[in-house]
N, CA, C and O atoms as a Tinker XYZ file with bonds, in Angstrom:
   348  protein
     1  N    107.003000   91.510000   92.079000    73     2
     2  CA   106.257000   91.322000   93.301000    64     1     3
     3  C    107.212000   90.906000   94.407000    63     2     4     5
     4  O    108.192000   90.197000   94.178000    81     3
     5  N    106.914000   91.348000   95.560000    73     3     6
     6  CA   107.644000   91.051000   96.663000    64     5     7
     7  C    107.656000   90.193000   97.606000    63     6     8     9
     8  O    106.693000   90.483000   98.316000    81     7
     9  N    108.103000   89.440000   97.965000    73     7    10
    10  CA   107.952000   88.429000   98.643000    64     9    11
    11  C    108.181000   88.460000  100.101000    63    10    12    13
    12  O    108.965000   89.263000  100.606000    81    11
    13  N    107.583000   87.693000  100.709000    73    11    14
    14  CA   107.695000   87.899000  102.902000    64    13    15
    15  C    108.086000   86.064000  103.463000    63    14    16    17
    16  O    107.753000   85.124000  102.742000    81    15
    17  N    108.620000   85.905000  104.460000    73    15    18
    18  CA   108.615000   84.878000  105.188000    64    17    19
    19  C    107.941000   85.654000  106.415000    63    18    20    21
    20  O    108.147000   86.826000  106.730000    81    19
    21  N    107.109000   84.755000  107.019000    73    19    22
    22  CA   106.493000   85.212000  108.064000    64    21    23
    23  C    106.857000   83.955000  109.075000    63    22    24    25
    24  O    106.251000   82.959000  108.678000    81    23
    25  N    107.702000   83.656000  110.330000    73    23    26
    26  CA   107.836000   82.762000  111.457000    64    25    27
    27  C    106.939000   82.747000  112.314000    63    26    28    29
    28  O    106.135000   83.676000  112.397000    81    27
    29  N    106.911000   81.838000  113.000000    73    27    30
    30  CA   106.151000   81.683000  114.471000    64    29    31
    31  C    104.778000   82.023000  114.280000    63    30    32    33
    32  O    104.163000   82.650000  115.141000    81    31
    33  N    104.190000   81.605000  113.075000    73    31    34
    34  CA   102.825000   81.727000  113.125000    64    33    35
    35  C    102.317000   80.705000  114.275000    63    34    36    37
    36  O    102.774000   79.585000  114.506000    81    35
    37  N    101.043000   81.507000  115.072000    73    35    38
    38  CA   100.235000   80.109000  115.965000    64    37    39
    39  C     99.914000   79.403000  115.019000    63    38    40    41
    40  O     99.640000   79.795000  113.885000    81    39
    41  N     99.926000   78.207000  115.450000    73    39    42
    42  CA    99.215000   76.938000  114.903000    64    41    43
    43  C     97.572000   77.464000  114.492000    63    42    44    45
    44  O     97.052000   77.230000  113.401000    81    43
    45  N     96.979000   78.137000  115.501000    73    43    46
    46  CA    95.328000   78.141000  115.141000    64    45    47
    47  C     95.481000   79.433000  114.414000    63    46    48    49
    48  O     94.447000   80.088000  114.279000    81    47
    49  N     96.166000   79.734000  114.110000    73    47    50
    50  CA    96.207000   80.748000  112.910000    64    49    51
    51  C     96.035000   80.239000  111.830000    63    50    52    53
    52  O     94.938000   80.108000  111.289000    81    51
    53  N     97.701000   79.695000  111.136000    73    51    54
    54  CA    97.192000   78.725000  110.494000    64    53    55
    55  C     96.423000   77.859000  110.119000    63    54    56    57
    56  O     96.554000   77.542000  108.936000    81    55
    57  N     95.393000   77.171000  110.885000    73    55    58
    58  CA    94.561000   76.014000  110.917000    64    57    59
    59  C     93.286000   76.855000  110.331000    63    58    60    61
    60  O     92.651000   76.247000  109.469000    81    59
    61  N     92.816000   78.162000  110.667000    73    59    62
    62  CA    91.948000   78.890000  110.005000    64    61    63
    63  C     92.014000   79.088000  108.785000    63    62    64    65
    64  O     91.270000   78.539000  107.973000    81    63
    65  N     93.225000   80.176000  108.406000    73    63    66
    66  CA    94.152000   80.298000  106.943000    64    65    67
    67  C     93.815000   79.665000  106.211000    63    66    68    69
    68  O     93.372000   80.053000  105.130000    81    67
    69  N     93.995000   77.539000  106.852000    73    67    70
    70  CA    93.996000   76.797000  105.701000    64    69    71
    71  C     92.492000   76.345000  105.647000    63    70    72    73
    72  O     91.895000   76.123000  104.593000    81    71
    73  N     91.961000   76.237000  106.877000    73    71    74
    74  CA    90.197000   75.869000  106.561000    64    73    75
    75  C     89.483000   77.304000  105.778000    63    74    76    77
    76  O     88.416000   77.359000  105.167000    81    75
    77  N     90.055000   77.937000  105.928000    73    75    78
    78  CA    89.185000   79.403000  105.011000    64    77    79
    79  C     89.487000   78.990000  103.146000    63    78    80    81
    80  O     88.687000   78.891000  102.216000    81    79
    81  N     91.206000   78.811000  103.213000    73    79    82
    82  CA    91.420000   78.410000  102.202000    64    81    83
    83  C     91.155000   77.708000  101.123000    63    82    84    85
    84  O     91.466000   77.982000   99.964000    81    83
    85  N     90.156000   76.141000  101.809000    73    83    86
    86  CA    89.860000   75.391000  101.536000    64    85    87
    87  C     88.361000   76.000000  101.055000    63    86    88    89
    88  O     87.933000   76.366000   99.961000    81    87
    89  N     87.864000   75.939000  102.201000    73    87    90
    90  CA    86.194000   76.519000  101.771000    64    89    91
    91  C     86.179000   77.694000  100.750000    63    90    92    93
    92  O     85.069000   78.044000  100.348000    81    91
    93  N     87.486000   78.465000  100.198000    73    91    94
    94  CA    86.952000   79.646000   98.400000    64    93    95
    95  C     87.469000   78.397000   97.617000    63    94    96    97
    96  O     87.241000   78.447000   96.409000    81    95
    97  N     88.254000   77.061000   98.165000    73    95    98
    98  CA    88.827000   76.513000   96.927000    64    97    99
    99  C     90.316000   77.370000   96.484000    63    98   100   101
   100  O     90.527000   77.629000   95.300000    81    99
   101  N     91.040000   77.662000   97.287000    73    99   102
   102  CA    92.167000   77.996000   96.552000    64   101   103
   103  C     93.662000   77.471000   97.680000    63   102   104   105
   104  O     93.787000   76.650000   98.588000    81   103
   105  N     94.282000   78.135000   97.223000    73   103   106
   106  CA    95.485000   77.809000   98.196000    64   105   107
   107  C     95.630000   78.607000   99.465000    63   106   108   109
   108  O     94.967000   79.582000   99.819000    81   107
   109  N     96.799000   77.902000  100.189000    73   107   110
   110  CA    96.608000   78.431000  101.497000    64   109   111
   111  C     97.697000   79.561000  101.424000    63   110   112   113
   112  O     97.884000   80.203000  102.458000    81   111
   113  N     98.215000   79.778000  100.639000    73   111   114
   114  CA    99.244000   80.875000  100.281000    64   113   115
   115  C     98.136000   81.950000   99.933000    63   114   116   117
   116  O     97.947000   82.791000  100.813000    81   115
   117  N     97.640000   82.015000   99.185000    73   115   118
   118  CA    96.451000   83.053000   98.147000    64   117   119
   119  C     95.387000   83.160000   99.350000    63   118   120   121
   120  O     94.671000   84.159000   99.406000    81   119
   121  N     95.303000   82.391000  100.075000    73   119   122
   122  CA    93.913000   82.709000  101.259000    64   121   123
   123  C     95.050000   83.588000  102.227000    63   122   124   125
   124  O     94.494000   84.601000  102.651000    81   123
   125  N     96.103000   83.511000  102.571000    73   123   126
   126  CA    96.606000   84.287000  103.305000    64   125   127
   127  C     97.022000   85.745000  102.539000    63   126   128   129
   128  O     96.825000   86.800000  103.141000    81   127
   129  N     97.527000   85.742000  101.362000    73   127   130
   130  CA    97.387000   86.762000  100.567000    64   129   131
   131  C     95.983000   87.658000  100.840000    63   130   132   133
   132  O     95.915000   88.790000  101.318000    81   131
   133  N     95.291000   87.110000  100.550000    73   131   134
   134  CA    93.714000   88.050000  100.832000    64   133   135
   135  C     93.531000   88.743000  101.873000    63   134   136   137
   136  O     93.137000   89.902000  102.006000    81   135
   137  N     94.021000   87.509000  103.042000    73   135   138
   138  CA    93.671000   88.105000  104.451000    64   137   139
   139  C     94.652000   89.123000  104.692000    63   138   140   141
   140  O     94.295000   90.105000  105.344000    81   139
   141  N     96.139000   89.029000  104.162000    73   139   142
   142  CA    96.638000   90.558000  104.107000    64   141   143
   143  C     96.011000   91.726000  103.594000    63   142   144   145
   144  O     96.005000   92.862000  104.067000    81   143
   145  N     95.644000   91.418000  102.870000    73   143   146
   146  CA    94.875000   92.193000  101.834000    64   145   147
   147  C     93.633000   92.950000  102.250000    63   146   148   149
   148  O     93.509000   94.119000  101.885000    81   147
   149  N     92.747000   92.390000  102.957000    73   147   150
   150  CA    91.849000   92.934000  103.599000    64   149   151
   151  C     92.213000   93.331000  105.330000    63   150   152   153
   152  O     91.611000   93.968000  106.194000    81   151
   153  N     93.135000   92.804000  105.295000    73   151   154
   154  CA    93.796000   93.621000  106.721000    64   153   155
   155  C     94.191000   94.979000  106.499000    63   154   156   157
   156  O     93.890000   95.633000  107.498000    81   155
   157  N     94.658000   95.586000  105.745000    73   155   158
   158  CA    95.759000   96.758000  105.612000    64   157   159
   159  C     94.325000   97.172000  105.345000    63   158   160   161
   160  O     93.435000   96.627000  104.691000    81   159
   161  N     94.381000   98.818000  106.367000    73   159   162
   162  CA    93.474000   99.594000  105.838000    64   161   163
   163  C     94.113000  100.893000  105.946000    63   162   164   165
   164  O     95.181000  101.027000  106.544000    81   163
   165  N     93.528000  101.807000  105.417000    73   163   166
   166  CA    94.119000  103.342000  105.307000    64   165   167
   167  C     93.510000  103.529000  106.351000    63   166   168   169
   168  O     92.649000  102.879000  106.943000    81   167
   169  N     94.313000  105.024000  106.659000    73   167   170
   170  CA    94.422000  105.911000  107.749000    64   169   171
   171  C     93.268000  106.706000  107.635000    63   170   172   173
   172  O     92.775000  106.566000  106.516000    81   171
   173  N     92.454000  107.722000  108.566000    73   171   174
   174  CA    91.668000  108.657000  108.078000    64   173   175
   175  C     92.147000  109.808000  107.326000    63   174   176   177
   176  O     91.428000  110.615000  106.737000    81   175
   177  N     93.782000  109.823000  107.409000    73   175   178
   178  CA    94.078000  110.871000  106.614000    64   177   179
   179  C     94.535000  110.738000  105.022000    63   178   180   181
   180  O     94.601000  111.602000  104.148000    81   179
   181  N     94.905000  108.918000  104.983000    73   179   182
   182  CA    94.814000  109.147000  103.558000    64   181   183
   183  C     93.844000  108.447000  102.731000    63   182   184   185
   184  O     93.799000  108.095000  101.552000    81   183
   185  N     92.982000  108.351000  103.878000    73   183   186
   186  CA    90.842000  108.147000  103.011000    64   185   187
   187  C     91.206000  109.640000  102.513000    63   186   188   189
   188  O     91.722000  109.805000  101.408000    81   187
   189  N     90.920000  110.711000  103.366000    73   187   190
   190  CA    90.935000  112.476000  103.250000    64   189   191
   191  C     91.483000  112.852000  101.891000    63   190   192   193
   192  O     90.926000  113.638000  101.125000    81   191
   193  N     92.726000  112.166000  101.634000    73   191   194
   194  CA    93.709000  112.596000  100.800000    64   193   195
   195  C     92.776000  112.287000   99.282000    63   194   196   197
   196  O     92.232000  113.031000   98.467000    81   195
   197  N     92.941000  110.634000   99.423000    73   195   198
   198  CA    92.137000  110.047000   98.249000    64   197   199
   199  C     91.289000  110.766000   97.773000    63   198   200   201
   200  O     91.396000  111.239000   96.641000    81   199
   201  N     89.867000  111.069000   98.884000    73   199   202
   202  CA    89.011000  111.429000   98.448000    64   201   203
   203  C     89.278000  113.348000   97.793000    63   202   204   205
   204  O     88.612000  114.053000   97.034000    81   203
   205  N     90.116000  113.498000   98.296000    73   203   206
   206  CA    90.713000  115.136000   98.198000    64   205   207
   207  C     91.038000  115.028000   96.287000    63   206   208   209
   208  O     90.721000  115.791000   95.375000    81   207
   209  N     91.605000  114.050000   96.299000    73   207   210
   210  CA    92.378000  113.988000   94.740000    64   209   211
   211  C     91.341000  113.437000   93.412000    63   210   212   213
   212  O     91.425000  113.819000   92.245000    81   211
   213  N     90.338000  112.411000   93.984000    73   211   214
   214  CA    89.102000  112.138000   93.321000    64   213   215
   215  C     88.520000  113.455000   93.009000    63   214   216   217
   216  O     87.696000  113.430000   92.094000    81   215
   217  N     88.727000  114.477000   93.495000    73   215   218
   218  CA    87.838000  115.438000   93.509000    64   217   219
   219  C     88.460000  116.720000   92.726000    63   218   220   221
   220  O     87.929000  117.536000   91.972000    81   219
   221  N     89.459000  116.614000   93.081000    73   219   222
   222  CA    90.481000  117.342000   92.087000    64   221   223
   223  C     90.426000  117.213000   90.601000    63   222   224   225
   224  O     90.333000  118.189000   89.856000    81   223
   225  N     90.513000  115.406000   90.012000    73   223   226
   226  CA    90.351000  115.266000   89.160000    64   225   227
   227  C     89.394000  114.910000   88.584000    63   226   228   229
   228  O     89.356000  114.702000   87.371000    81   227
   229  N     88.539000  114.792000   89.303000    73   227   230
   230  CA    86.496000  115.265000   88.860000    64   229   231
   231  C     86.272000  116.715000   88.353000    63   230   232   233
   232  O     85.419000  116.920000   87.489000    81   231
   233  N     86.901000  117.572000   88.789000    73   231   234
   234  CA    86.840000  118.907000   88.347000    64   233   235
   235  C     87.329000  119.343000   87.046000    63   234   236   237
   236  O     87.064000  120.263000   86.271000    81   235
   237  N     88.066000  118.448000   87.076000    73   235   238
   238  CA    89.219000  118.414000   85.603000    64   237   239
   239  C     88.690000  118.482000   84.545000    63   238   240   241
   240  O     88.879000  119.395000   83.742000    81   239
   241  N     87.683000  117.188000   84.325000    73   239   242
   242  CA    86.700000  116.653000   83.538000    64   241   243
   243  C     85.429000  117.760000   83.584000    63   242   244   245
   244  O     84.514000  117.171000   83.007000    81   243
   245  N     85.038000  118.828000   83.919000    73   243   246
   246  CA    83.968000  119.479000   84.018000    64   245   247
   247  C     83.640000  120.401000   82.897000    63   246   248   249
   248  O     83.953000  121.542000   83.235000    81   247
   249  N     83.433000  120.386000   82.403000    73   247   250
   250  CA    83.004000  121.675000   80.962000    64   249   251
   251  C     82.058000  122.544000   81.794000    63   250   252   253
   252  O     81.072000  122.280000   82.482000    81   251
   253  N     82.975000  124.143000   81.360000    73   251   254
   254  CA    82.673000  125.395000   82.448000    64   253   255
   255  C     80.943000  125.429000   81.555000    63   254   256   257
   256  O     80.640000  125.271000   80.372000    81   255
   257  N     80.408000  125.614000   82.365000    73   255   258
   258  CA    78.672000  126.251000   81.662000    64   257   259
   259  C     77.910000  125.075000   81.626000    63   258   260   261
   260  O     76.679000  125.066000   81.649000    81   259
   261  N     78.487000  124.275000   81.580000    73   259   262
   262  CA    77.616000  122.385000   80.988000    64   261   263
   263  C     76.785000  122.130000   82.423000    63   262   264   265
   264  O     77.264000  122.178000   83.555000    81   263
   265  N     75.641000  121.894000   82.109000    73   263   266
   266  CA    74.829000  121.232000   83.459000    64   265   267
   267  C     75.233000  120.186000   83.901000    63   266   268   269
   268  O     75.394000  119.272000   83.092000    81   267
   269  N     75.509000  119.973000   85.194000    73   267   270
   270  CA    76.582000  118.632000   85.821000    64   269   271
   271  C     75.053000  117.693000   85.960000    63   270   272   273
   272  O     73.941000  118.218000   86.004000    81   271
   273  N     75.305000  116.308000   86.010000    73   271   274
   274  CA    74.055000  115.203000   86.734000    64   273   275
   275  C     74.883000  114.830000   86.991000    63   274   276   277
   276  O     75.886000  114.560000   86.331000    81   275
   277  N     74.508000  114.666000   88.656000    73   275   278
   278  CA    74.844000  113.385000   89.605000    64   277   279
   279  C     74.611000  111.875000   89.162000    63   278   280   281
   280  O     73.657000  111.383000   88.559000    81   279
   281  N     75.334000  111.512000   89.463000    73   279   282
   282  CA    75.712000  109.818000   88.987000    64   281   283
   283  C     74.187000  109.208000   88.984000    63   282   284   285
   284  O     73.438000  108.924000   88.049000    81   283
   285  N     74.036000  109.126000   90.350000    73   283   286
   286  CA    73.220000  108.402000   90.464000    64   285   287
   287  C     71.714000  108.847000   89.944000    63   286   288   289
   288  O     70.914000  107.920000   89.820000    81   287
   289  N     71.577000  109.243000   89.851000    73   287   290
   290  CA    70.125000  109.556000   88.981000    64   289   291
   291  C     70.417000  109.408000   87.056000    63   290   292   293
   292  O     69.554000  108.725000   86.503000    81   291
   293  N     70.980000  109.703000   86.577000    73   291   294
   294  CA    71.710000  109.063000   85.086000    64   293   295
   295  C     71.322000  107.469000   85.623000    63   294   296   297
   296  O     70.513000  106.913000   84.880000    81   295
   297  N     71.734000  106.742000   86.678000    73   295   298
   298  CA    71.964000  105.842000   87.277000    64   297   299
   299  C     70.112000  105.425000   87.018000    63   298   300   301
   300  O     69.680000  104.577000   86.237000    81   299
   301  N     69.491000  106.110000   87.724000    73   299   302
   302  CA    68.300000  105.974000   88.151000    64   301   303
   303  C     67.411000  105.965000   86.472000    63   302   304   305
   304  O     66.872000  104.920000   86.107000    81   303
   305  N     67.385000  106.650000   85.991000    73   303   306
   306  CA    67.233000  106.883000   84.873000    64   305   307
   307  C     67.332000  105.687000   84.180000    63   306   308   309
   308  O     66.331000  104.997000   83.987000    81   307
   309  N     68.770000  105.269000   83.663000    73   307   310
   310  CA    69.112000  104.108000   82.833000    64   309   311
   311  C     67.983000  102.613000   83.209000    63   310   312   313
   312  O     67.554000  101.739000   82.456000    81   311
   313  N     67.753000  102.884000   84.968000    73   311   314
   314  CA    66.753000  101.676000   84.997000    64   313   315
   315  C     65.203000  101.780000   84.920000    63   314   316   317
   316  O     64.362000  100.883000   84.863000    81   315
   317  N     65.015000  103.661000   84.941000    73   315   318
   318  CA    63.255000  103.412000   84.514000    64   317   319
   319  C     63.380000  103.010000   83.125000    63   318   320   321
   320  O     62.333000  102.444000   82.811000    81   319
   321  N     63.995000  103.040000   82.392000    73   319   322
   322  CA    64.351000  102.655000   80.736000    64   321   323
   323  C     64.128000  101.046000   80.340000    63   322   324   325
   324  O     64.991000  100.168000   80.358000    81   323
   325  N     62.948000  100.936000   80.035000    73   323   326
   326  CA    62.818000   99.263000   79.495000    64   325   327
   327  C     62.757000   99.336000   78.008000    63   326   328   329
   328  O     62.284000  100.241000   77.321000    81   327
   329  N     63.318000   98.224000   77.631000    73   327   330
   330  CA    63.816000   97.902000   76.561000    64   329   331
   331  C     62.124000   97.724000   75.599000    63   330   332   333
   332  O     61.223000   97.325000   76.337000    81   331
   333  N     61.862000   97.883000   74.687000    73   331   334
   334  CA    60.781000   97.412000   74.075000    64   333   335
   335  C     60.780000   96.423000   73.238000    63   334   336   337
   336  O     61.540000   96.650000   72.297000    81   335
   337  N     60.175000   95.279000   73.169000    73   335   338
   338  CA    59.766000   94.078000   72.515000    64   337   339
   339  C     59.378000   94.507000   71.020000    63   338   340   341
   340  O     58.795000   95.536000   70.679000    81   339
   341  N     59.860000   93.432000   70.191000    73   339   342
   342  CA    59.473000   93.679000   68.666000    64   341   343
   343  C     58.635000   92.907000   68.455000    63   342   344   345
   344  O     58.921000   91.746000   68.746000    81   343
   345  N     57.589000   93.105000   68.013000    73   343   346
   346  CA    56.544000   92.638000   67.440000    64   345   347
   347  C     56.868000   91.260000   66.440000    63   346   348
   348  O     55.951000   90.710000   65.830000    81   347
């Protein structure tokens, strides 16, 4: 894993960082970790890509002739399904 020094943070940067930190309960290193973390977002072109290659290798998995079901209804399905009580 790679490591960063980051300088000249504002003060009310920090002061958030560490009150955010505080309120999940963890450190103020790992609360700033996150907030990198949910900062970095992809581009629209490599959402495009991703979703381009999900799809590629969805196809992969397909048996030629086999009737495909969409997720979500298998999905839908599994919850009209109640369990039955034993006597």
């Amino acid at each position: 894993m790679g490591q960063l020094l980051i300088r000249n943070l504002d003060d009310t940067l920090v002061a958030t960082l560490r009150r955010r930190a505080k309120v999940a309960s963890t450190s103020l290193e790992a609360g700033a970790r996150n907030a990198l973390a949910r900062g970095i977002q992809l581009t629209a072109d490599e959402k495009s890509e991703l979703i381009a290659e999900m799809h590629r290798e969805a196809r992969k998995l397909m048996i030629p002739g086999a009737e495909q079901v969409e997720g979500w209804i298998l999905i839908n399905e599994g919850r009209d399904v109640r369990p039955t009580r034993a006597a």
